[in-house]
C-alpha positions as CSV (number, residue, x, y, z in Angstrom):
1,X,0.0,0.0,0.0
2,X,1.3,3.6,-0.7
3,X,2.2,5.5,2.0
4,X,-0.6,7.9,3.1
5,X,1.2,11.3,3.9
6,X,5.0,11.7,4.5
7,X,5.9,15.1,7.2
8,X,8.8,16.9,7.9
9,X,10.1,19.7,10.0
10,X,8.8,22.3,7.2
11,X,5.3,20.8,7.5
12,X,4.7,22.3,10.9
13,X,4.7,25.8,11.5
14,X,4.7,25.7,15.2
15,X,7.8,23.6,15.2
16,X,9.9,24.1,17.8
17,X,13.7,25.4,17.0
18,X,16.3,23.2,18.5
19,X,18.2,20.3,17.8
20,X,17.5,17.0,19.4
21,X,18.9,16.1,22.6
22,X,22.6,15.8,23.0
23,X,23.9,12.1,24.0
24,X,24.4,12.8,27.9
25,X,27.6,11.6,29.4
26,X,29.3,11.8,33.1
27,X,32.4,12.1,34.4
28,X,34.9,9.5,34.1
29,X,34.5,7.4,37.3
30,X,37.6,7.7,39.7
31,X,39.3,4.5,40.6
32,X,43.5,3.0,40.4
33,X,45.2,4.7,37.6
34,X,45.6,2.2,34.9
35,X,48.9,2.2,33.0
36,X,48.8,2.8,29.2
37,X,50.2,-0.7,27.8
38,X,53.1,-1.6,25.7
39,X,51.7,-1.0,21.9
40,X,54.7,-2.6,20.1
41,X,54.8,-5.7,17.6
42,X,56.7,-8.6,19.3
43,X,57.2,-12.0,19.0
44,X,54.8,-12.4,22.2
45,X,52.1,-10.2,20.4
46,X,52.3,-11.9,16.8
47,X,51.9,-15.4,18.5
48,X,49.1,-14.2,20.8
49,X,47.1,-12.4,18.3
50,X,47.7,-14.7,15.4
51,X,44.6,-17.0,16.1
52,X,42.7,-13.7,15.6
53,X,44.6,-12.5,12.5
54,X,43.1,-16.3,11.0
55,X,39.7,-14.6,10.8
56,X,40.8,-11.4,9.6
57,X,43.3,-12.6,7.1
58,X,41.2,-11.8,3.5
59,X,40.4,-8.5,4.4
60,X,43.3,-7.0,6.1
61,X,46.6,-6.9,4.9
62,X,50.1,-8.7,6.6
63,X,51.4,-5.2,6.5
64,X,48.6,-3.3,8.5
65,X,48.5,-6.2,11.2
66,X,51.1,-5.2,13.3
67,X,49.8,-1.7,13.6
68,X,47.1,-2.9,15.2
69,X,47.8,-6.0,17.0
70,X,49.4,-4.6,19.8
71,X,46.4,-2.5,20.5
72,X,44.1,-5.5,19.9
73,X,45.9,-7.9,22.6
74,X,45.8,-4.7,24.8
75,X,42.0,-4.3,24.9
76,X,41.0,-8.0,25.0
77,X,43.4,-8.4,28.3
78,X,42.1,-4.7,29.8
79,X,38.4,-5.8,28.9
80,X,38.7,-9.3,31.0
81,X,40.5,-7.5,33.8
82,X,37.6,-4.3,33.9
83,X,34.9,-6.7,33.9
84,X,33.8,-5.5,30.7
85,X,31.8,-7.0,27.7
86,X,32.5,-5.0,24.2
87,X,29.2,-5.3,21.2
88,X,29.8,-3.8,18.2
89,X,27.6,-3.3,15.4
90,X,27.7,-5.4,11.9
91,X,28.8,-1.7,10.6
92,X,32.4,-1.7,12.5
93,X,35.5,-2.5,10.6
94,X,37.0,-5.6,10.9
95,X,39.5,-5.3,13.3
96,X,37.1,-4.5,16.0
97,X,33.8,-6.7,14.9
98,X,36.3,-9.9,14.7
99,X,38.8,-9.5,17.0
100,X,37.7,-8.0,20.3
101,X,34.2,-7.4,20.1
102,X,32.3,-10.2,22.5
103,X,29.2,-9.6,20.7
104,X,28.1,-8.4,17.3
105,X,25.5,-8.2,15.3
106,X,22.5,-5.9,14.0
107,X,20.4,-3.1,16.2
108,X,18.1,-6.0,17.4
109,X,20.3,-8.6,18.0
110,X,22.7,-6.0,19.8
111,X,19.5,-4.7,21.8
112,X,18.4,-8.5,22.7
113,X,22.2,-9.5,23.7
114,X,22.4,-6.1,26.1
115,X,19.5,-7.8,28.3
116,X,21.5,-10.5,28.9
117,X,24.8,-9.1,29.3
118,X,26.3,-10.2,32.8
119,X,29.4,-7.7,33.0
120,X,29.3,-4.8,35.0
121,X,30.8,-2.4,32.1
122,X,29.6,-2.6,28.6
123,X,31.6,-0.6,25.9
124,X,29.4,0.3,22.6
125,X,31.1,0.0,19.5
126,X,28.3,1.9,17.8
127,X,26.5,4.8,17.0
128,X,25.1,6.8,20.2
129,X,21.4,5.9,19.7
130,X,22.7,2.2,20.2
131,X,24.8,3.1,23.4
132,X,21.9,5.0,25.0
133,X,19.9,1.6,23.9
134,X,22.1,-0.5,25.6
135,X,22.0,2.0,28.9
136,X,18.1,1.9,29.1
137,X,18.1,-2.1,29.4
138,X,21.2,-1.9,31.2
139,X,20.1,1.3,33.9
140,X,22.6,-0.2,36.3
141,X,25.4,-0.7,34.6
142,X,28.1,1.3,33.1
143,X,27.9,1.5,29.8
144,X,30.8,3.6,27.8
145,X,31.1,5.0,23.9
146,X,34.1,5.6,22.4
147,X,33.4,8.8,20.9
148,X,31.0,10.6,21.8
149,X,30.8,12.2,18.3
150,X,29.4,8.5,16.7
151,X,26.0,10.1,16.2
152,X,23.5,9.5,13.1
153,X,21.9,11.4,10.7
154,X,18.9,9.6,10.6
155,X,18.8,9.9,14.6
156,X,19.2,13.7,14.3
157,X,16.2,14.0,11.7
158,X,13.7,14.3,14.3
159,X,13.2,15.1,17.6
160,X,10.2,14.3,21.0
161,X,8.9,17.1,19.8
162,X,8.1,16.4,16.0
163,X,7.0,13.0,17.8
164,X,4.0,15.6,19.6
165,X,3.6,17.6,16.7
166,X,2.6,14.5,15.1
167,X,0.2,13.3,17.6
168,X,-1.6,16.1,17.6
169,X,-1.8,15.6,13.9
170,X,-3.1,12.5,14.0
171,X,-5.1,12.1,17.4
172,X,-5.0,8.4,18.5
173,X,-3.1,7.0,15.8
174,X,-0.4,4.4,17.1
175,X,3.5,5.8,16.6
176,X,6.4,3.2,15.4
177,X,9.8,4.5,16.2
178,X,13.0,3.0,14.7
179,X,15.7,2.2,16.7
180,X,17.7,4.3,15.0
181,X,16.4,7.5,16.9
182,X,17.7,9.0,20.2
183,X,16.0,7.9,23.8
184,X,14.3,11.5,23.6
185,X,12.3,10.3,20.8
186,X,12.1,6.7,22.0
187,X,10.1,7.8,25.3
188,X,7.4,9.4,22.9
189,X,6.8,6.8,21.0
190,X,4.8,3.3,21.2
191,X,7.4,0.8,20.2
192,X,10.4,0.6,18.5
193,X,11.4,-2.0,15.6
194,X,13.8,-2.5,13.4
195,X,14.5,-3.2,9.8
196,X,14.3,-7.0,10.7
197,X,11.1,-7.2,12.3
198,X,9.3,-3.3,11.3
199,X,7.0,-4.9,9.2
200,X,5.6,-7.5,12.3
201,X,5.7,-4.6,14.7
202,X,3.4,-2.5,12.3
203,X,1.2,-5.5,12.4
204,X,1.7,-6.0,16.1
205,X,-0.6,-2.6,16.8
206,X,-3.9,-3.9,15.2
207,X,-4.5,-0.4,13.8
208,X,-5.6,0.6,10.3
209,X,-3.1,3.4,10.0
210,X,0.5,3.7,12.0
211,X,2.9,6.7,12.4
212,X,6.1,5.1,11.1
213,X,9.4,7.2,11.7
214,X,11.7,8.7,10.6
215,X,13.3,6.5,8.0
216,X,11.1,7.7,4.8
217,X,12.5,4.9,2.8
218,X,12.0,2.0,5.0
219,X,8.4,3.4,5.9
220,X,8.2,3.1,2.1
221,X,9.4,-0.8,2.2
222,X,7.2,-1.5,4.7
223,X,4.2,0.3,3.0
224,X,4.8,-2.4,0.2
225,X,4.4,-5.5,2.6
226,X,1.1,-4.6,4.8
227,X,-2.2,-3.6,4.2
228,X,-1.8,-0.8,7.2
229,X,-1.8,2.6,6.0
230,X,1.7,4.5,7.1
231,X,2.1,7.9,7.2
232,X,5.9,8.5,7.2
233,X,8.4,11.1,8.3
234,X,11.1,12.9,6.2
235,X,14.1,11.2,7.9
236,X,17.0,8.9,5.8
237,X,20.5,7.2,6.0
238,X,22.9,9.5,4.8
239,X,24.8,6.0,3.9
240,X,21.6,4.7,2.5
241,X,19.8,7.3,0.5
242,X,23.2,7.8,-2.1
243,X,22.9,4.4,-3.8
244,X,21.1,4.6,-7.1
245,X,18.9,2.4,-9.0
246,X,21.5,3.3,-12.2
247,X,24.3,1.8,-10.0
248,X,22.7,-1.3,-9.7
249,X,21.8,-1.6,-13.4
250,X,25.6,-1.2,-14.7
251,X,26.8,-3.8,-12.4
252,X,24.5,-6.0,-13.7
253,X,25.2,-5.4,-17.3
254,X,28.8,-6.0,-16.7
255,X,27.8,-9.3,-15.1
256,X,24.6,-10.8,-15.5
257,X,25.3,-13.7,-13.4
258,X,26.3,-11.2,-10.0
259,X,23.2,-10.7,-7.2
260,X,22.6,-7.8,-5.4
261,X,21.1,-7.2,-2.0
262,X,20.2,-4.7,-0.8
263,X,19.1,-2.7,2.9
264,X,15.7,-1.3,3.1
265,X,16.7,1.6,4.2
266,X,17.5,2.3,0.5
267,X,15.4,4.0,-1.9
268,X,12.8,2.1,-3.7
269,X,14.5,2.1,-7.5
270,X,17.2,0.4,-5.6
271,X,15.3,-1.9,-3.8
272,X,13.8,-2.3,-7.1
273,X,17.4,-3.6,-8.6
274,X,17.6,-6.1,-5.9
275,X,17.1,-10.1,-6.0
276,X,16.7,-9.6,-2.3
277,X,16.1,-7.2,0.3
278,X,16.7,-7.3,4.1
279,X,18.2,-6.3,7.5
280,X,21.7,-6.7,7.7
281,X,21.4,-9.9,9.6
282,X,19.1,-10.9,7.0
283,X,21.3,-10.2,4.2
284,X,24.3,-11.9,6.1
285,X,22.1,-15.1,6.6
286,X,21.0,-14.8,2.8
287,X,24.4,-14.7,2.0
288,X,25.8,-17.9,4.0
289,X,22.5,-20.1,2.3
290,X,23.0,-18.7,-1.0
291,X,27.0,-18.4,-1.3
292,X,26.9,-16.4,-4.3
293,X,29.9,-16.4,-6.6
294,X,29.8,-12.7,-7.2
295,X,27.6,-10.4,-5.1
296,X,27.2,-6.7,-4.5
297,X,26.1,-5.8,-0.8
298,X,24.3,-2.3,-0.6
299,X,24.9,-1.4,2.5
300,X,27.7,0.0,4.9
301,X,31.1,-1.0,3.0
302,X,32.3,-2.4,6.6
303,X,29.9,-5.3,6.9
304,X,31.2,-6.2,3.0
305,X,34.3,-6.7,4.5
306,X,33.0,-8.6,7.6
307,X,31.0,-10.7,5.3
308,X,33.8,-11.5,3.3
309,X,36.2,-12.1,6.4
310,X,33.7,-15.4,7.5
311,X,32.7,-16.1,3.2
312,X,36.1,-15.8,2.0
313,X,34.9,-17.6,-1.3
314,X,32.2,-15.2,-2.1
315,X,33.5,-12.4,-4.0
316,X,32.0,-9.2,-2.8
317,X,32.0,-6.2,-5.8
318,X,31.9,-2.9,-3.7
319,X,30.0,0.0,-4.4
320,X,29.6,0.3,-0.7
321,X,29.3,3.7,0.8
322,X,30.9,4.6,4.6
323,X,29.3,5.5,7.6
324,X,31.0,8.5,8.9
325,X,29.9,8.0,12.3
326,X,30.7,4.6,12.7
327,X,34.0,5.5,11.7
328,X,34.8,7.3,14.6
329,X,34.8,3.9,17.3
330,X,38.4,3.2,16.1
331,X,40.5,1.0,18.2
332,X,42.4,3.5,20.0
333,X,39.5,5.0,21.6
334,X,38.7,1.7,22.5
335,X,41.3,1.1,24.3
336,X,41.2,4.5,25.9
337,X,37.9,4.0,26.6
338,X,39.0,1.0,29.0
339,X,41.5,2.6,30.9
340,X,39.8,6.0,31.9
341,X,36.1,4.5,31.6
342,X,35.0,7.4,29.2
343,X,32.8,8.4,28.0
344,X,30.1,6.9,30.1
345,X,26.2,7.0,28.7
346,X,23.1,8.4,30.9
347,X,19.7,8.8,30.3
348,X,17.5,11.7,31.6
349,X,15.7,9.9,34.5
350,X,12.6,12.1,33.0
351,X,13.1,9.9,29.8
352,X,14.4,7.0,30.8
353,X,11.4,4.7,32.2
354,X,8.9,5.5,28.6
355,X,12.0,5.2,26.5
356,X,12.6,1.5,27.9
357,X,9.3,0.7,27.8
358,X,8.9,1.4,23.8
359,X,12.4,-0.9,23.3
360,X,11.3,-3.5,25.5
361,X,8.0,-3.6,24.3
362,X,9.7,-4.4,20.7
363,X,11.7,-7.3,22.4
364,X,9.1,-8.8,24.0
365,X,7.6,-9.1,20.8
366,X,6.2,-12.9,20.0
367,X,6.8,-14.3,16.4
């Protein structure tokens, strides 16, 4: 079904001027200095890190290894002794979704795993909505981002307050809100999805028409698989949104025989281009059933290359584009991360309690 309306920030004259919240941080926690470890390649480091290196081996080269080793071995023996648990996203480079994340994955499965995390410090190789996601279903634990500056730009498109100006819109009509989207927004919304399961969640409400936000183009995907009527928000992936239908086309008249996936998050002449369309743990379950010979991935160029590091035999084209913000979790600011325990996440208590409740509400989901 079409979508039914799509609204922006220029559709409402009473708009309020502002930006969304800022991601909230406190101060570093006090505790025992901890020494900045040795960061040079030696025998000890190559043998201890070579196990790791295994996994990494087709999409890093020998020459950039011992650059980052040393810094490698150094987090995964500061992470046991803090007690900590690192998750990173499917969207983190290689070096840190293979070798010292604990736990990786997509928004949901990253959301899922933070309910069952047992450490007492969890360290979010992510973007900030994810960290404040992992603080509201961890509200006693320390939970720590790298950089501070890892935000999104489809998190930024809207704020609680385009969430009310909506409402009042469209008096008693149920609101969706992506995960991608800060805890502000989360708190005034109904439930949260994700790409994986948006469509089910839609369903979920029993509702002839939902408020689906603020990703316009997977608002528009999910339009195309439910008979609900969705009225959209003017919100995209900056990563996303630059891939072309065109793109796709030449790629496949140099080579017939390649397939292409493709995020929903994309726009539809895309989507359009695409033998199949999903989440990104969808697509990387697609690809380990399928094992395509050739295979163009649109999505973040990261999880091409984390893809390829586990399907070595899969050629992967790339006409990936790069998430800016992602970018900024490197593994230096890991590792400083440990040893000062910065920067640490916190939730406005005002927000915190409706914010949870919209995520958990999506977890709790039944199939």
């Amino acid at each position: 079904m079409p979508i039914t309306g799509i609204y922006g920030p220029d559709d409402f004259a009473n708009r309020p001027q502002g930006k969304p919240v800022p991601i909230r941080v406190a101060p570093a926690r006090t505790g025992p200095p901890l020494p900045m470890p040795s960061l040079e390649w030696t025998p000890e480091v190559e043998r201890a890190t070579a196990p790791l290196y295994d996994r990494v081996k087709h999409v890093i080269p020998p020459i950039e290894w011992p650059l980052m080793a040393p810094t490698i071995k150094a987090i995964n023996e500061l992470k046991r002794a803090r007690g900590a648990v690192i998750l990173a996203h499917n969207y983190q480079s290689p070096e840190i979704f293979h070798c010292v994340a604990d736990i990786g994955g997509d928004s949901l499965q990253l959301a899922v795993e933070a309910t069952k995390v047992k450490a007492d410090i969890i360290v979010q190789c992510g973007v900030h909505f994810m960290a404040e996601t992992s603080k509201l279903l961890n509200p006693d634990k320390t939970v720590l981002i790298p950089d501070t500056r890892a935000g999104c730009s489809l998190a930024a498109s809207i704020t609680g307050a385009d969430v009310r100006l909506l409402r009042e819109k469209f008096p008693g009509v149920p609101v969706v809100a992506y995960v991608n989207t800060s805890a502000e927004v989360k708190a005034e919304v109904d439930i949260c999805c994700t790409s994986s399961n948006a469509v089910q969640v839609v369903e979920s409400l029993n509702a002839p028409t939902v408020i689906f936000l603020p990703d316009r183009y997977l608002a528009t995907y999910v339009a195309s698989k439910t008979d609900v009527k969705i009225v959209a928000w003017k919100g995209a992936c900056e990563v996303h949104e630059r891939f072309t239908g065109a793109e796709l086309r030449a790629y496949r008249e140099a080579d017939p025989s390649v397939q292409i996936i493709a995020h929903p998050e994309c726009p539809p002449d895309v989507l359009g281009e695409a033998d199949f369309t999903g989440s990104t743990a969808h697509m990387i379950n697609w690809v380990r059933a399928k094992r395509p010979r050739r295979l163009v991935m649109i999505t973040e160029c990261s999880m091409a290359d984390n893809v390829r590091a586990e399907l070595p035999d899969v050629e992967i084209l790339r006409p990936c584009n790069i998430c800016p913000h992602m970018k900024r979790i490197t593994l230096a600011n890991i590792l400083e991360s440990l040893l000062t325990l910065r920067e640490e996440v916190t939730i406005d208590p005002a927000l915190a309690p409706r914010a949870r409740r919209s995520v958990e509400r999506m977890i709790n989901l039944k199939n």
